[in-house]
Structures are given as structure tokens and as C-alpha cells.
VEXFIMAR-387085 format. One line per field, with one value per residue (C-alpha): residue number from 0; chain; x, y, z; residue in one letter. Coordinates in Angstrom, 3 decimals. Layout:
BEGIN
num: NUM/...
cadena: A/...
x: X/...
y: Y/...
z: Z/...
residuo: A/...
END
This chain:
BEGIN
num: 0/1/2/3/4/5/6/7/8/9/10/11/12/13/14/15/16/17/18/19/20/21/22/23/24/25/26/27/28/29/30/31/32/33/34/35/36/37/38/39/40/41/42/43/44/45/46/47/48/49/50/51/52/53/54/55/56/57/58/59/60/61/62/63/64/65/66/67/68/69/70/71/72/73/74/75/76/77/78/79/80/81/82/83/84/85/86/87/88/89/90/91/92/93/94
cadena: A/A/A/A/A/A/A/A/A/A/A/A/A/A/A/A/A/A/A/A/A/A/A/A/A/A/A/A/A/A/A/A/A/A/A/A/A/A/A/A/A/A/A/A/A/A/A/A/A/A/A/A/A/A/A/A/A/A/A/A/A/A/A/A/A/A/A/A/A/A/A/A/A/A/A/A/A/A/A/A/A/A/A/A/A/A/A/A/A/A/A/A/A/A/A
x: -5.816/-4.896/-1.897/-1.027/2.494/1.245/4.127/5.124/8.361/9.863/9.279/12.192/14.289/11.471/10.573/13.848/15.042/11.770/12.930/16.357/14.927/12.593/9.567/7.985/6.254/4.756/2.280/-1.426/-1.072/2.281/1.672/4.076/2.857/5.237/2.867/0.465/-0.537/-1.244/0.472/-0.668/-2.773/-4.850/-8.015/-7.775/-4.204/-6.188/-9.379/-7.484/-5.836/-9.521/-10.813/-7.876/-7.613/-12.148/-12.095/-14.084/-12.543/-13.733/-12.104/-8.578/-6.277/-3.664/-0.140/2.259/4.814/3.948/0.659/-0.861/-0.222/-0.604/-2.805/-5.153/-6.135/-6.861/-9.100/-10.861/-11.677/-12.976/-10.190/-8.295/-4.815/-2.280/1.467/4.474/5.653/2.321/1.916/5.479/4.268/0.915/2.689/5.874/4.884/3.429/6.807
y: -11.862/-10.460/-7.746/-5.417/-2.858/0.198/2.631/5.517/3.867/2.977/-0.766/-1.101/-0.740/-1.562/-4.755/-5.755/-4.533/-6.208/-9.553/-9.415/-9.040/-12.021/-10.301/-9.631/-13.668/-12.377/-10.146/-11.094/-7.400/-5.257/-1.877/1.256/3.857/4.363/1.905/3.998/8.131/8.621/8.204/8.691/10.792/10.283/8.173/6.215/4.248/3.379/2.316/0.321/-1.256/-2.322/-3.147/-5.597/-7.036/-7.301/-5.039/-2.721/0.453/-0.414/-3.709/-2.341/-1.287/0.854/1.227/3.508/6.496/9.539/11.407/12.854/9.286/7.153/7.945/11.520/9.700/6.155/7.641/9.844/7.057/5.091/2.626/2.583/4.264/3.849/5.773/3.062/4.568/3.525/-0.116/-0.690/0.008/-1.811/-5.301/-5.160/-7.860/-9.651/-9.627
z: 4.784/1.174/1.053/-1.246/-1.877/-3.364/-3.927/-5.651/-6.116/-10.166/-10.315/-12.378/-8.959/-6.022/-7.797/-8.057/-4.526/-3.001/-5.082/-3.763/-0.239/-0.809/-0.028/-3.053/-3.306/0.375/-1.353/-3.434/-5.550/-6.196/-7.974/-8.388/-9.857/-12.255/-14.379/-14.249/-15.347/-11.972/-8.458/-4.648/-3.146/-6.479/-5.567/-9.012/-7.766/-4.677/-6.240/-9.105/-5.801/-4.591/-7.890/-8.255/-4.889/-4.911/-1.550/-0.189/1.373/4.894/4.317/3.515/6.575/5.182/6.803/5.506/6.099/4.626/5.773/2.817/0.363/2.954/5.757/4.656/0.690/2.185/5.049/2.970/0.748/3.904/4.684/7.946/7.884/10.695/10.079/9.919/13.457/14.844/12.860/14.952/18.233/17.888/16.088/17.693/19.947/17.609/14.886
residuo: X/X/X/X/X/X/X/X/X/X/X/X/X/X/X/X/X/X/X/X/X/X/X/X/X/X/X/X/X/X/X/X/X/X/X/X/X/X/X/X/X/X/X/X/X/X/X/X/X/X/X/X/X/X/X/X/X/X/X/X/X/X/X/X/X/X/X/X/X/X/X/X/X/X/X/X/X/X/X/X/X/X/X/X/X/X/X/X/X/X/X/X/X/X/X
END
């Protein structure tokens, strides 16, 4: 299973807070949008995201906590979407 961080954040303090929290190594693709001329909801930070990790939309299940970025963009691109709230109740038995 590949995953992937896309945020709106400024890498120049999520990478380094991601680092610190040793989580960063746990991901295949890490993007902020700050390297970029374009953030979420735009479809082309989501499609570079699928270009790069070789994905198809309906391959992609997106989890994330805002509704227009994170859950209305990816679904009308095709993927699956699921708000952070709900990710919790579904995997806390898993984590």
C-alpha cells in the first residue's frame, strides 16, 4: 500500500515538524504545495499526486480534515474521501 502527505502546509516547517516527529520516512510521496503555483482544491496538486505515485483515482483513498481540500476535490476527481473524524472511528481498532 503506497501513501502519500499532500498538504497545503510550507514545507520549510511541515517537513521539518514531520522529521522531528519521525514520520516523514513512513511515507512513498511528500508534497506541500508551497512547491508548487497551485494548492488544494486545484485538480493539478492532486493529479501531480497520481502522476507521481502511478495511481489511478479509484485507486487512491483520501483521508483528510477539511471538506472542500480534502474530501469534495478528491471525490470529484473519483477517489474515495473519508473526513479525519471518520478515518478515527473506522481504524481505531485497528491503531
Amino acid at each position: 500500500m503506497k501513501k502519500c502527505v499532500l498538504s497545503n502546509g510550507q514545507r520549510v516547517f511541515s517537513e521539518l515538524e514531520m522529521r522531528f516527529l519521525g514520520i516523514y520516512e513512513h511515507f512513498d510521496l511528500v508534497l506541500f504545495s508551497s512547491d508548487f503555483r497551485y494548492k488544494k482544491p486545484n485538480p493539478k496538486i492532486y493529479q501531480l499526486a497520481l502522476h507521481r505515485m502511478q495511481l489511478k483515482p479509484d485507486e487512491i483513498l483520501f483521508i483528510g480534515d477539511t471538506a472542500e481540500n480534502d474530501i469534495i476535490a478528491p471525490k470529484k476527481m473519483g477517489m474515495k474521501a473519508i473526513h479525519i473524524n471518520e478515518a478515527w472511528e473506522q481504524m481505531g481498532d485497528v491503531l
